[in-house]
C-alpha positions in Angstrom: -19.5 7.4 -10.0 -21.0 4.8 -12.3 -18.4 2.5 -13.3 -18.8 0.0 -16.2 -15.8 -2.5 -16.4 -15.3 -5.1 -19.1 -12.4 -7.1 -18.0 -10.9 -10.6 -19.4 -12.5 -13.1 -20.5 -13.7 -15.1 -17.1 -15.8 -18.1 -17.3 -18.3 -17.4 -14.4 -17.9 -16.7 -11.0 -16.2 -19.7 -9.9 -13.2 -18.4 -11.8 -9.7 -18.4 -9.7 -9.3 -15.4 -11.5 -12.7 -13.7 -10.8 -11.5 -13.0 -7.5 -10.1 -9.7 -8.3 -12.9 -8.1 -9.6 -15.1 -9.4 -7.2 -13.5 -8.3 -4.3 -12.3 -4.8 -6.2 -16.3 -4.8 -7.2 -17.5 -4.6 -3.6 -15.1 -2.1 -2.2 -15.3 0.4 -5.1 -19.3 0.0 -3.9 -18.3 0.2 -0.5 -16.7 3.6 -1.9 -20.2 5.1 -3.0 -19.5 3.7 -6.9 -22.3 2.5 -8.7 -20.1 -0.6 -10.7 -21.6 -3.2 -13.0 -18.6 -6.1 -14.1 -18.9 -8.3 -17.2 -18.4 -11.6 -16.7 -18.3 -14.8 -19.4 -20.3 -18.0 -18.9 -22.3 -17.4 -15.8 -24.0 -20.8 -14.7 -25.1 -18.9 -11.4 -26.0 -15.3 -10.9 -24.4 -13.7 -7.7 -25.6 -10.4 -7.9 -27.7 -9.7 -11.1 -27.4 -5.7 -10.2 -23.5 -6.0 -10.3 -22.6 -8.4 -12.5 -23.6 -8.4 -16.6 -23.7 -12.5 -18.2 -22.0 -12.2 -21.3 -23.2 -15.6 -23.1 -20.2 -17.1 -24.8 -19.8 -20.3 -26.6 -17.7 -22.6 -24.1 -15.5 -24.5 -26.9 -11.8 -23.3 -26.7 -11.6 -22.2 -30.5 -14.7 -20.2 -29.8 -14.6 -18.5 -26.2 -12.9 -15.4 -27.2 -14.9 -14.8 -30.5 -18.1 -15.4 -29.3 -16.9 -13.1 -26.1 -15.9 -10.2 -28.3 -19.2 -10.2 -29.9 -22.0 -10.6 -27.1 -19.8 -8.5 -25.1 -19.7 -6.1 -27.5 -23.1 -6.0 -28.4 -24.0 -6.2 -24.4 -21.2 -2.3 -23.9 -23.1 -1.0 -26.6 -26.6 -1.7 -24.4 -25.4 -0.9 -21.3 -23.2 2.4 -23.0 -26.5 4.0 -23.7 -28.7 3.0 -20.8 -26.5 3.5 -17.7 -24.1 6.4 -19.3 -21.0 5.8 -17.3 -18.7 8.0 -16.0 -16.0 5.8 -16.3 -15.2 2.4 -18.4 -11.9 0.2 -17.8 -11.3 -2.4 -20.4 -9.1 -5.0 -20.4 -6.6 -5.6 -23.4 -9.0 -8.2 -25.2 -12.1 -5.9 -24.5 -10.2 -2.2 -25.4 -11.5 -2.2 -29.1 -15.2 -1.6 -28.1 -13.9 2.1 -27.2 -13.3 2.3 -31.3 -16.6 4.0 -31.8 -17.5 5.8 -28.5 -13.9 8.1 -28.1 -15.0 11.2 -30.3 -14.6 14.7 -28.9 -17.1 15.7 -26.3 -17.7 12.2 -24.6 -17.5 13.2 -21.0 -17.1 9.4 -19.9 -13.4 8.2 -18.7 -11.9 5.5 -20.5 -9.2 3.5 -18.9 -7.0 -0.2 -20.0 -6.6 -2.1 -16.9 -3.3 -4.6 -18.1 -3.1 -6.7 -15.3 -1.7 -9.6 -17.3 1.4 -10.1 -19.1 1.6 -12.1 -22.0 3.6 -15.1 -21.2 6.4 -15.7 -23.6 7.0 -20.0 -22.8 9.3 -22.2 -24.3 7.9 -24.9 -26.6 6.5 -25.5 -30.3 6.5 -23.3 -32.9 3.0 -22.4 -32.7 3.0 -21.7 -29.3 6.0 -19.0 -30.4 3.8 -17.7 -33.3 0.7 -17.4 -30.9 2.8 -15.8 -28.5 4.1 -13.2 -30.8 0.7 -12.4 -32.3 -0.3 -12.2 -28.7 2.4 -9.3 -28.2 1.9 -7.7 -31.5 -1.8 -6.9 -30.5 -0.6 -5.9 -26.8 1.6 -3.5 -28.1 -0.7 -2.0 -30.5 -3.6 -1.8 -27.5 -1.2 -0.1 -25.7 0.0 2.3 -28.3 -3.2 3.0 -28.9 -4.0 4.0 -24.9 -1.6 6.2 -25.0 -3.0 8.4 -27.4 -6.8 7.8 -26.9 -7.2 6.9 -23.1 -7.1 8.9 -20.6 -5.3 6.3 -18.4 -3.7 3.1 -18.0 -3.3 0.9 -14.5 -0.8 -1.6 -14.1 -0.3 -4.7 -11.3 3.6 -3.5 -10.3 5.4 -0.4 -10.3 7.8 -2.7 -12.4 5.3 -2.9 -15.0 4.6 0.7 -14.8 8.5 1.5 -15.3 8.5 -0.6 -18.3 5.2 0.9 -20.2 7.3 4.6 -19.0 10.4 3.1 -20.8 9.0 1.5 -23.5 6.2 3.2 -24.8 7.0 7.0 -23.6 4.0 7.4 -21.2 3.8 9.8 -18.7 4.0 8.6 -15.0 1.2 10.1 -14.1 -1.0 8.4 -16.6 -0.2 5.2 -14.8 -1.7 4.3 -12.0 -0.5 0.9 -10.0 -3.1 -1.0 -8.0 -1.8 -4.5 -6.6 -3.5 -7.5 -5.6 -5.4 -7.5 -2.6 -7.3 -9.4 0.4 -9.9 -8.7 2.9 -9.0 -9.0 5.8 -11.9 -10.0 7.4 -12.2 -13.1 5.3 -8.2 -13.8 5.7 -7.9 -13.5 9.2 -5.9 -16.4 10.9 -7.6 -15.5 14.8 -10.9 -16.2 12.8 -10.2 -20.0 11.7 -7.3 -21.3 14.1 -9.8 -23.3 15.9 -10.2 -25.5 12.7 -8.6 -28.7 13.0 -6.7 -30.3 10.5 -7.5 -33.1 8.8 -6.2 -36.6 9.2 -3.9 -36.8 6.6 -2.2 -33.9 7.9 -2.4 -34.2 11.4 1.5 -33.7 13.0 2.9 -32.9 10.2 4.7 -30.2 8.8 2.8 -28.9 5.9 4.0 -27.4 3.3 1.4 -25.7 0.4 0.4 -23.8 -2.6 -2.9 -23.0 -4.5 -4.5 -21.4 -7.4 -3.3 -22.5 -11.3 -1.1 -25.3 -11.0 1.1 -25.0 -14.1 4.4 -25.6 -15.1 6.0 -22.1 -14.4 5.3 -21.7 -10.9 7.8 -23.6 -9.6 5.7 -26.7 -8.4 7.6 -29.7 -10.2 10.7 -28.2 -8.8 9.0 -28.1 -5.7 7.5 -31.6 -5.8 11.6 -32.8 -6.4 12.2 -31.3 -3.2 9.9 -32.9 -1.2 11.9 -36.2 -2.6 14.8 -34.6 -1.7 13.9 -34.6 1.7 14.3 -37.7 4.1 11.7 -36.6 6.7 8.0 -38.3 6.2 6.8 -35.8 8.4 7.3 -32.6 5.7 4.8 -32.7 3.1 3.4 -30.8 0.5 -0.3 -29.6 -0.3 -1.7 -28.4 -3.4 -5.1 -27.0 -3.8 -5.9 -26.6 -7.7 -5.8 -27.3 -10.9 -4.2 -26.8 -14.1 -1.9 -27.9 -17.5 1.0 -29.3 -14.8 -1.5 -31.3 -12.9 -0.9 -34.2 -14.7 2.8 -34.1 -14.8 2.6 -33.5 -10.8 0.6 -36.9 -10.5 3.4 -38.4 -12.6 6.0 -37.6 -10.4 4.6 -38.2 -7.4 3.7 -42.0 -8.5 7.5 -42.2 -10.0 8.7 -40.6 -6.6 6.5 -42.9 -4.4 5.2 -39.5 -2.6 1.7 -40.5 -2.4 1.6 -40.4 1.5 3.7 -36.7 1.4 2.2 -35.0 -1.9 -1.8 -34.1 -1.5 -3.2 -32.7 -4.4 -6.8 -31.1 -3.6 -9.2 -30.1 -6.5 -10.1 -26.6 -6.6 -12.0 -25.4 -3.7 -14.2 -22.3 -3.6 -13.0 -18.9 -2.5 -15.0 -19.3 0.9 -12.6 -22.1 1.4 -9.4 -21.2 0.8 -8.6 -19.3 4.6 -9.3 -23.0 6.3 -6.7 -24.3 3.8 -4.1 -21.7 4.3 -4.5 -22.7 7.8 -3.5 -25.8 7.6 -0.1 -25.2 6.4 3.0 -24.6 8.5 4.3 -22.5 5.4 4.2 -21.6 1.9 6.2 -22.1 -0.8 6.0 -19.8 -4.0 9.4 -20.9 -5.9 8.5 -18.4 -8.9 11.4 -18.6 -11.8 13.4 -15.0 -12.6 11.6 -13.8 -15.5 10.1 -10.8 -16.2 6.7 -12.2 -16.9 6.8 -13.0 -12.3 8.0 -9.3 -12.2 5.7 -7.8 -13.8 3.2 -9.5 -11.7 1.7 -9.6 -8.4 0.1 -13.2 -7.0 -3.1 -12.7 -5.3 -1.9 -16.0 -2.8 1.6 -14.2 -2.1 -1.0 -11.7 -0.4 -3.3 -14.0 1.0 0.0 -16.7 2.8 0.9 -12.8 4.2 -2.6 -11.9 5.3 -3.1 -15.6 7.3 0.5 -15.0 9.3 2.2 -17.7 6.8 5.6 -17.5 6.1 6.8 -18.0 2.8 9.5 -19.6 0.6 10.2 -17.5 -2.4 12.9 -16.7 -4.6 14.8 -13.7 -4.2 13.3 -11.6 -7.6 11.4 -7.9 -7.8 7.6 -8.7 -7.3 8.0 -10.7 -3.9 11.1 -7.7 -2.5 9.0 -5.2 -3.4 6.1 -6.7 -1.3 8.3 -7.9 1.9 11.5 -6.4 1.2 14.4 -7.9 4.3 10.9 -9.0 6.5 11.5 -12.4 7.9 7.9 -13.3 7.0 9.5 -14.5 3.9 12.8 -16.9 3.2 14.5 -16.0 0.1 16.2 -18.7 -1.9 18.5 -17.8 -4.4 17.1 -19.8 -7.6 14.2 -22.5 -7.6 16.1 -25.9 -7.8 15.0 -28.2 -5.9 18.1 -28.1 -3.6 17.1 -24.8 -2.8 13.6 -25.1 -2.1 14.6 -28.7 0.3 17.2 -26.4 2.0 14.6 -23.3 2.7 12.1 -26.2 3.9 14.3 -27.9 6.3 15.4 -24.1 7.6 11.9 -23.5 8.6 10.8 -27.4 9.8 14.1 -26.5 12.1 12.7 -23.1 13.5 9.1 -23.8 13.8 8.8 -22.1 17.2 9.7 -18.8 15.4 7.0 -19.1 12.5 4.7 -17.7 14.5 6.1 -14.3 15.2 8.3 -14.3 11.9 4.2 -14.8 10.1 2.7 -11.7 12.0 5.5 -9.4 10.1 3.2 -10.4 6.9 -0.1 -9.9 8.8 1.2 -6.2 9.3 2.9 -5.9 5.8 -0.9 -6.6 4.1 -2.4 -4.4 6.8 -0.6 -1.5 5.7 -0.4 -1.7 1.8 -2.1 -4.5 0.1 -5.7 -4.8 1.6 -8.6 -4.3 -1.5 -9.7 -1.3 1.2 -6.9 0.1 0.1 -6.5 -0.7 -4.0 -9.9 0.6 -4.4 -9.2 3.6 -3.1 -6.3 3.8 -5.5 -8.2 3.2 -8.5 -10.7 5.2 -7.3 -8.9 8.1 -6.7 -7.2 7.6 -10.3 -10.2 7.4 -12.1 -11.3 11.0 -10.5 -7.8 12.2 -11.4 -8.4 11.5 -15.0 -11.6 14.1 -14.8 -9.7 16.9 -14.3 
């Protein structure tokens, strides 16, 4: 099938969050699909015969604005010259389907809503963004219902709501998850890398990706200064609106010889960094924003044999259910996340095997092998 998919706005391949496409990209190709992705803000071009450079201007008022119209004027090129059989839009990008969803258009039109709207605490504008943000949601999604011929969704907990919610039929909803390649996340691969100084006989505690304030990472820095043992520590790789406030901690703490905070790093890197931890720690808070969702790094600590602290809510049961390859903690204070900590820096011989549970785990459901042939078997679903 040819396979045209304009998804949210990402600026260029570096993009954390580019890594779903890219990897869902190369599989569905693996699969026989012919697939060209849009992407915002290219400043290199990895595959010009995949990817499509949608020129944006990079100023925060303007990114979305000048997206919506270069991309739409780049769908209307590329409608006409490569007549796919299928398009999936994102939320932001549904609207260029307006003009191309009359009666006898043969191509398959599907919203991929991988993304929640995040409903945070905070100013008044914030709150009026929010629910302007959620008012356009729910009218892309009303309108899915009666022109698309499908929606996919991250979690069968999202799916459950749209059913509820909206009144779709189940089988217009198709759930693909987050995934890894297992090749590139493969522990036996990289265990010869040594650590570096810094962390050398310690116990290492990490996180990467976004680092922002509803993750569960200032709790998390708290309970590193909960805990009087120099030789636990804590390593973040990334960046994001909490950095800052991290930093400030730390310095108010005195944690700067526990706490390492690593810039972003590229994709290639981030198996040799996940190596270097003993564990992870993903103290999401219960909300049903985390529910809804499905971190790509909860996949990726499974895939490299880590074992992970996490609280006890839907999205991370559903993935390990009662497996010891993860240690539930009942809420994300920071007592909680020291206790979980100094359970696991007290059973370090059994991290090993209690890791391999998660190896198998990802093996079995959550490899992007798999969650392209999901969507690919969706999108032939919708033909019939």
């Amino acid at each position: 099938m040819k396979i045209l998919w304009f998804p949210r706005l990402i600026s260029g391949f570096d993009d954390l969050h580019f890594t779903t496409w890219r990897e869902m990209g190369e599989f569905l190709s693996r699969d026989g699909n012919d697939i060209k992705i849009a992407v915002a803000g290219f400043k290199r071009i990895p595959d010009a015969g995949r990817y499509i450079n949608i020129n944006i201007l990079n100023k925060k008022i303007l990114r979305l604005l000048s997206f919506w119209i270069t991309g739409f004027i780049n769908f209307l090129k590329l409608f006409f010259k490569y007549k796919p059989d299928a398009v999936i839009f994102d939320v932001y990008t549904l609207w260029f389907n307006l003009f191309f969803n009359w009666p006898g258009i043969k191509t398959i039109y599907i919203l991929d809503n991988r993304t929640p709207i995040i409903h945070n605490s905070g100013s008044s504008s914030s709150s009026i963004s929010n629910f302007l943000k959620s008012l356009y949601v729910y009218a892309a999604i009303r309108y899915s219902k009666c022109f698309m011929k499908g929606v996919t969704v991250i979690t069968d907990y999202y799916k459950d709501s749209l059913i509820k919610e909206y009144g779709f039929e189940p089988k217009k909803i198709a759930v693909w998850s987050s995934g890894v390649d297992i090749e590139k996340f493969n522990p036996q691969i990289i265990i010869n890398r040594s650590r570096p100084d810094y962390l050398k006989k310690k116990f290492v505690v990490m996180q990467h990706g976004e680092l922002s304030f509803n993750r569960g990472l200032i709790e998390t820095v708290k309970a590193i200064n909960l805990i009087d043992n120099k030789d636990i520590v804590l390593l973040l790789v990334g960046s994001g609106p909490a950095t800052g406030h991290i930093k400030e901690k730390i310095k108010k703490y005195g944690l700067g010889s526990r706490i390492y905070l690593i810039p972003p790093v590229s994709f290639e890197e981030i198996p040799s960094f996940i190596s270097f931890a003993d564990c992870a720690v993903m103290a999401y808070p219960e909300c049903d924003y985390w529910n809804k969702n499905n971190p790509i790094k909860l996949i990726e600590y499974l895939a490299m044999g880590k074992v992970i602290i996490c609280t006890d809510i839907w999205t991370f049961k559903d993935v390990a259910d009662k497996s010891s390859c993860i240690r539930y903690i009942s809420n994300n204070s920071p007592e909680e996340i020291a206790d979980a900590i100094c359970y696991l820096y007290g059973r370090q011989e059994d991290l090993l095997s209690w890791g391999k549970k998660g190896i198998d785990i990802v093996k079995e459901r959550f490899t992007w092998e798999k969650q392209a042939e999901i969507l690919n078997n969706f999108i032939l679903s919708c033909k019939k």
